[in-house]
N, C-alpha and C positions, 0 to 999 in steps of 0.2 A: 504494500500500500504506500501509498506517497512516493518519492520520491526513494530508489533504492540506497543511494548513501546519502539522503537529506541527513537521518539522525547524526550521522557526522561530522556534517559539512555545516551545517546552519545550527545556528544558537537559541534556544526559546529567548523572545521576546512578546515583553507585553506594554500595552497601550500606555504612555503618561498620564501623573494624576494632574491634577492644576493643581497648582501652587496651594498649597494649603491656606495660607493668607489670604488670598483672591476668596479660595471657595468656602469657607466659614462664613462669607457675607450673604451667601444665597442658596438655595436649596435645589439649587440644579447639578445634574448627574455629575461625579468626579472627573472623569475619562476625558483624553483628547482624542482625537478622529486618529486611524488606525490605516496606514497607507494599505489600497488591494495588493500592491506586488508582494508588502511584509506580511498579510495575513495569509497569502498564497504560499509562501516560505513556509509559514508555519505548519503549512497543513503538508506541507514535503518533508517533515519531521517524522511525521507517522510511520512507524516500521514496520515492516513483513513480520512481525510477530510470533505468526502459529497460531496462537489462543489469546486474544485480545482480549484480556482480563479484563478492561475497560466497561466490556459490555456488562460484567455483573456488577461492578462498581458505580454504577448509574442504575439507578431504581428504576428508570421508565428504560431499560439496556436498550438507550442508544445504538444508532449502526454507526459506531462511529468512524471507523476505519473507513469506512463508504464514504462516507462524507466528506472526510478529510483527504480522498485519492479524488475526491470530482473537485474541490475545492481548487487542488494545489491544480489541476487539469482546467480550470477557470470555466467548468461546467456547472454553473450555479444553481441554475433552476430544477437540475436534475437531484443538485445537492440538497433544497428543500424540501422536494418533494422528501425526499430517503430519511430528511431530519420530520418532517411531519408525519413522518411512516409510524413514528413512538413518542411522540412528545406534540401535545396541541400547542402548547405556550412556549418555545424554542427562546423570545424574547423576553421572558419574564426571567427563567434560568439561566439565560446568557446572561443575567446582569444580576439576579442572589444566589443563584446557587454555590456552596462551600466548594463544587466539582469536587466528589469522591470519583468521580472516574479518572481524573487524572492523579489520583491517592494511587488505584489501581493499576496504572499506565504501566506498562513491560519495560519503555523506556528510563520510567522513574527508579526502577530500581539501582543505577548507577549515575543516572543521568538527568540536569530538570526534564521532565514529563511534559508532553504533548503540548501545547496548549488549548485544547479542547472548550473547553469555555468560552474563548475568543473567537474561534472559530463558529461555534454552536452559533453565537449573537450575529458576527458577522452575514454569514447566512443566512438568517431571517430579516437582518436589518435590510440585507440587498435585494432580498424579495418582496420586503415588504416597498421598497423604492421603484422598484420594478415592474408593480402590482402585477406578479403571480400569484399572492395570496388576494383568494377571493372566496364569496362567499359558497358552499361547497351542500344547499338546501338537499334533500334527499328525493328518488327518484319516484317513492311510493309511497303512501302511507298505509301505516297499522293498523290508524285508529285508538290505539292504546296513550293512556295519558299518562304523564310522570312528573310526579312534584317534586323537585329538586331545595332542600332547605337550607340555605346559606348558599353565598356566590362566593365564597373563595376559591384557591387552586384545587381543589376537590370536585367542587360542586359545579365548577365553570368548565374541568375536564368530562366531567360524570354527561352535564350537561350535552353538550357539545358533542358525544360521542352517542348517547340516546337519540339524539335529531336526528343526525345523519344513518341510524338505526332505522329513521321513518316514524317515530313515536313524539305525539306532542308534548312539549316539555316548557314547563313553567317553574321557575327561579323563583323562588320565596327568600326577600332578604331584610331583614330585620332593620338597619341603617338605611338612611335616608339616600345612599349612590350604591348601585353595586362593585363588589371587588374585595369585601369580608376584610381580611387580611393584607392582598397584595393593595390597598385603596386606603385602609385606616391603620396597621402593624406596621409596613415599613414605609420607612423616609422619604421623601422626593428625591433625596441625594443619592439614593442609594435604584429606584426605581420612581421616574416621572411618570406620573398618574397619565397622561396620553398615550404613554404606550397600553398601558389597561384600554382606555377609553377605545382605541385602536381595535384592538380584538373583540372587544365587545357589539361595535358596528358590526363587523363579519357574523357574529352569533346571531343578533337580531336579524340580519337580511336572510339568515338559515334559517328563522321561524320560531326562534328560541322566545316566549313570553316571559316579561322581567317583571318584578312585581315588589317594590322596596316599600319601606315602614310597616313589613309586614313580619312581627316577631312572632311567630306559631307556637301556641301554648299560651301567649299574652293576647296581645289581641286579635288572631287570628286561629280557629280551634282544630285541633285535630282532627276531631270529629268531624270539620267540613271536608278536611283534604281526604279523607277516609272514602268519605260519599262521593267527590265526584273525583276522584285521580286512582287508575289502577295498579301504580306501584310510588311508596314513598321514598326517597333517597334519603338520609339523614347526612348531611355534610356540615355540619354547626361548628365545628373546629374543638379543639381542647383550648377552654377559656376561662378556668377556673386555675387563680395565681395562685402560686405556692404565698403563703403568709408569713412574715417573721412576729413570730407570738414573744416577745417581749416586752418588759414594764418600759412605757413610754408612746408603744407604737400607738396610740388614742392622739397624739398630739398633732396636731395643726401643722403641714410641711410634711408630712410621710404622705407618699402616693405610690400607688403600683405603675409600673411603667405603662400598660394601655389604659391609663388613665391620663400619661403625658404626651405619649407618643401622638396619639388620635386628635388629641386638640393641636398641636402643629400642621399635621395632614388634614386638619377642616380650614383652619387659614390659609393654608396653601392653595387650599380649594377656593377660596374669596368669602368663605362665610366669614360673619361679622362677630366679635365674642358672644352677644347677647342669643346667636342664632346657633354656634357649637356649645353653649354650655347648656341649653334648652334640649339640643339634639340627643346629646351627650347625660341630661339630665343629673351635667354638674352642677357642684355650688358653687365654683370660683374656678378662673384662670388660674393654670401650673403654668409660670414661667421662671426660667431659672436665672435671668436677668438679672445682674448686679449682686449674684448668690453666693453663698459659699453650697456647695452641692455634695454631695455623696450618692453614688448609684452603688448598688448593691446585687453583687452578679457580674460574673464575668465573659457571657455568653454574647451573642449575634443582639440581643435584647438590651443588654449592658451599653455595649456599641452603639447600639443603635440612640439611646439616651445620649450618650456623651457627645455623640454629632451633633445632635437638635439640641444640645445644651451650648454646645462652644457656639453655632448661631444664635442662641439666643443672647451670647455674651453674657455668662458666666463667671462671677470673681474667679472663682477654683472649682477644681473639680478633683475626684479622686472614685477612684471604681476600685471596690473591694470586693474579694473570692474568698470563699471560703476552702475551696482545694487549694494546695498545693502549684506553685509556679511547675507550667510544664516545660521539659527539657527545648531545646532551641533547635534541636534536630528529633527526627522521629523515634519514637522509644521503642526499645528492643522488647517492650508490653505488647506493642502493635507493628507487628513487622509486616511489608510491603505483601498481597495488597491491603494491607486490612486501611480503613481509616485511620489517620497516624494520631498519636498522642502527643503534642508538641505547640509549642508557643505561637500564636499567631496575634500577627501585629495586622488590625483593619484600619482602612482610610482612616476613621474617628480616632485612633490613638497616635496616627502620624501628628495631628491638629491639636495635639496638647493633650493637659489632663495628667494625672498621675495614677498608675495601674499599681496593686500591691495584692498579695496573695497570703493564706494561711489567718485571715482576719473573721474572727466571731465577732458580731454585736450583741453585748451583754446586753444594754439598755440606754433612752435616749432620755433627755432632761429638759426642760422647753424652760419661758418664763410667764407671769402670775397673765398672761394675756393666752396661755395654753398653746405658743406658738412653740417648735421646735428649735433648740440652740445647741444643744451637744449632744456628740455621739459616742460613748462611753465601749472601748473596743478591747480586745483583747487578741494576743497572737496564738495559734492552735497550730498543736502536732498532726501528721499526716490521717488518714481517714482509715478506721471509717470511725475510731474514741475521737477525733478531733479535739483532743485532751488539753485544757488552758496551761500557756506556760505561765510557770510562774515570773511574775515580776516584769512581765512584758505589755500589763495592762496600758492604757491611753487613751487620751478623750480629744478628741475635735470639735471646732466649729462648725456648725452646720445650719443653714437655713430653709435647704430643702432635701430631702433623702426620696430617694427613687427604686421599689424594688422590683427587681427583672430577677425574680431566683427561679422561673419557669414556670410551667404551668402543671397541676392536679390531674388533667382531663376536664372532661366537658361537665358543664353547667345543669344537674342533675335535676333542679326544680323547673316547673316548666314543663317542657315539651316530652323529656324524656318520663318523668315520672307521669303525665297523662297519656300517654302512650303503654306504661307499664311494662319498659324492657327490663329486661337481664343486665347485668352489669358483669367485666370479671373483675381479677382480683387487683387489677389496678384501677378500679374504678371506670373503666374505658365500656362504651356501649360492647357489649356481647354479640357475635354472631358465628354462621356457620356459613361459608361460600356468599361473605357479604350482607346475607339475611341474618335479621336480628329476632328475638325470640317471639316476635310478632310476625305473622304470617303479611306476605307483604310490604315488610317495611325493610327496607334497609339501610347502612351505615357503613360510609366511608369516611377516611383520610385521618386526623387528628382526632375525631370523635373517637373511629376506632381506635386506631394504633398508641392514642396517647401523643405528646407534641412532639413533631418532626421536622422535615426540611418542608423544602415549597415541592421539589422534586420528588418526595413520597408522596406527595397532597395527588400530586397529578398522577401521581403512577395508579392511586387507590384509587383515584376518580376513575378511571379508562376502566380497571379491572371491576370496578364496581359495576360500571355502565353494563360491561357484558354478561353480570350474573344476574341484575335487573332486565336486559334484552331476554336472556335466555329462559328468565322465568318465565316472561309474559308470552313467550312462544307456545308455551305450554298451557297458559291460563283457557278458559271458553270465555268465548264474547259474552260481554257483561252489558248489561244496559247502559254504562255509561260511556263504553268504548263505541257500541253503532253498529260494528263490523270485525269479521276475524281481523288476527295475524296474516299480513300480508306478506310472510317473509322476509323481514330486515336483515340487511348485511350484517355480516359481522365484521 
């Protein structure tokens, strides 16, 4: 594949950030433009391999090796089509995804790895400039309807892959724009909301029905989607934050991060505070403005605070983990392919901030007005006793604390609990080939699996789609469908 001595000959490179300076003041993408002859280099990196490990190292297994021999051959449109053969959203991944396939890369085991990532984006960005990507409505219909709950990367693959199945399909999304996740979780900086808005056009002209401020289980009831939809998707996400239960956390200035992140992503959007804190059904603006800050969490989520904190101009800032600093090269814990265990520096900690590991918060102290001022810490041995050292204790300034320790699973009052599914033992909806212990209903992406990447979200979405297709093949025409199974591709 590629070129036969590219891995040799040519060096992975990757795209410039802007100036960190420059881009603190604005919330558009990092990246500078990526010359075609250097992205075509890169894709003459790819090796003859054997066994492209790559492909299990990507959740939605990518062809990557395909794409990256039409790439480096400046066959591009062949190249999308092969990239949209496994992946609906090529540009959403091209720009969050961690890429575990290039963790996986044959090349990476001696040598940097692919650049598979760059490539991925590349190719949907040229297609989508190109417009080869169009919209792709289905040749017949089923008749069968499907209520798809939540529009994140789940629910928007799940979607997307039912239409073109032939089966009518309506998006139920709780927030006022659809995008769940990839629209209110991450940053403009990191993904500008038109490229969502982007693919979302495409779905509409396929037939796709969008249906927003519709939270199911609150003001929209199961019981209706019951009666007139013949299979439910459950895609609602894992949205229930891990909590730090310590004396203090009641005080005024502790917020969970999608409580901060979302109100950035509605200004950005042009709403006005009075119109995201109503949406949002806050009581006040989180800005970390002229702050002294603490986020708490060292994860994608942590990051993702510290960007929208140094925009918002920030006194200090300081992001604390409770693990252990990981090594600066791959650990011999996780040897090649596995996803490696090791230090990673994102755009948001080139821009400042100071990162520290092995930190417990004992408890926080505010003043007689119930606001938060100190954060009272301590240093901890390795896990899983996270045992206090002694004589290591210290206390900080702090005016607002931000916690991203992850998320529980999905948001169990509500929809789940009037529905009356099974739950396991992570608390994650229960099912068996996607179906949940409700006949009928089913559950993808984060709901299921617990919180993951965007690239599992899509991979569950697709896999889901086809065990809801392949039920309803088998269902008899129901009074609300009309008409059999027509058939639907797979």
């Amino acid at each position: 594949m590629g070129k036969d001595t590219g891995f040799l000959e040519l060096k992975r490179e990757q795209p410039q950030r802007r100036d960190p300076k420059e881009r603190v003041k604005d919330y558009f993408e990092i990246y500078e433009p990526f010359p075609e002859d250097k992205q075509q280099e890169q894709g003459a990196r790819c090796m003859d391999c054997g066994v492209p490990f790559c492909h299990t190292g990507c959740p939605v297994n990518n062809l990557i090796p395909d794409w990256n021999d039409l790439v480096y051959h400046g066959r591009w449109e062949r190249a999308i089509r092969r990239l949209h053969a496994t992946n609906n959203f090529p540009e959403f991944t091209g720009r969050i995804c961690p890429a575990p396939c290039e963790a996986a890369c044959v090349l990476g085991i001696n040598q940097p790895p692919v650049s598979i990532k760059l490539i991925e984006r590349s190719i949907v960005d040229r297609a989508w400039d190109e417009g080869w990507i169009r919209p792709e409505p289905p040749e017949q219909a089923t008749g069968k309807r499907v209520a798809v709950i939540g529009s994140g990367p789940s629910g928007l693959a799940a979607a997307q892959q039912l239409r073109r199945a032939g089966h009518s399909v309506t998006v139920f999304e709780k927030n006022d724009r659809i995008g769940g996740l990839l629209r209110y979780g991450i940053p403009n900086f990191k993904l500008e909301k038109w490229v969502v808005d982007r693919r979302l056009q495409q779905m509409k002209a396929e037939g796709i029905t969008f249906i927003t401020n519709a939270h199911v289980g609150v003001n929209v009831s199961v019981e209706s989607l019951e009666e007139q939809y013949d299979a439910i998707l459950l895609c609602g996400g894992a949205e229930q934050p891990r909590d730090l239960k310590v004396p203090g956390r009641e005080l005024k200035g502790i917020h969970f991060a999608m409580e901060f992140l979302p109100q950035q992503n509605r200004r950005n959007e042009g709403d006005s505070e009075e119109t995201l804190l109503k949406n949002m059904h806050a009581d006040g603006s989180i800005l970390a403005t002229g702050k002294n800050v603490v986020i708490i969490g060292g994860g994608d989520t942590g990051a993702d605070c510290l960007g929208t904190s140094h925009r918002h101009g920030a006194k200090s800032i300081h992001q604390f983990e409770i693990m252990p600093q990981p090594p600066g090269e791959r650990s011999p814990l996780t040897p090649w392919p596995l996803w490696p265990l090791q230090l990673r520096t994102e755009s948001s900690h080139e821009e400042g901030g100071k990162r520290d590991w092995s930190i417990n918060t004992v408890k926080f102290t505010g003043d007689e007005n119930g606001n938060v001022k100190q954060m009272h810490c301590v240093r901890v041995g390795p896990p899983p006793k996270f045992e206090a050292i002694a004589g290591s204790e210290f206390t900080l300034d702090v005016d607002l604390v931000l916690l991203a320790m992850g998320f529980l699973g999905p948001v169990r009052n509500g929809m789940i609990e009037q529905l009356g599914l099974e739950l396991d033992q992570r608390g994650n909806v229960k099912t068996d080939n996607f179906m949940t212990s409700k006949e009928g209903v089913f559950a993808a992406g984060d709901m299921r699996r617990g919180q993951s990447l965007v690239v599992w979200a899509i991979s569950e979405g697709r896999k889901a789609a086809a065990a809801v297709d392949e039920w309803l093949a088998k269902q008899q025409p129901s009074a609300r469908s009309g008409h059999a199974h027509a058939g639907a591709a797979r």
